[in-house]
C-alpha positions, 0 to 999 in steps of 0.5 A: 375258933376253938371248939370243946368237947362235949355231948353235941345234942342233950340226947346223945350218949357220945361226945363231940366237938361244940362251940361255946354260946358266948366268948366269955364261956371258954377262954380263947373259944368262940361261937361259930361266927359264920353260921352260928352252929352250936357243934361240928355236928350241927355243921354238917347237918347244914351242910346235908340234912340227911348227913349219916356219917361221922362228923370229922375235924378238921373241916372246911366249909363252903361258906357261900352254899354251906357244903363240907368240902374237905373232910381229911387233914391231908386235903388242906392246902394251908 
């Protein structure tokens, strides 16, 4: 996937990464395939309704039960 930037909810003043609606949208970008989130934002919002901190990238998702599990670069294990 390749995200853009871009406001994560009409209402917000701040910027965030999003996912495009279709394939066409942006080149090399895709709608999150998984989950079919429309930001990072929304990701964590799955992952915990109550979320209150800063959404991060990168991330990992527990694709199974949707949890983040790695918030920091330094965690992957690539």
């Amino acid at each position: 996937m390749k995200p853009i930037f871009e406001r994560t909810k009409e209402t917000d003043d701040h910027l965030g990464w999003v996912f495009p609606t279709t394939a066409d949208e942006e080149p090399g970008a895709e709608p999150d395939p998984f989950n079919g989130a429309k930001s990072i934002r929304e990701l964590y919002e799955i992952a915990s309704p109550n979320y209150a901190g800063k959404p991060s990238v990168p991330v990992g998702l527990n694709l199974k039960n949707a949890p983040i599990c790695v918030q920091q670069a330094q965690q992957l294990n690539i």
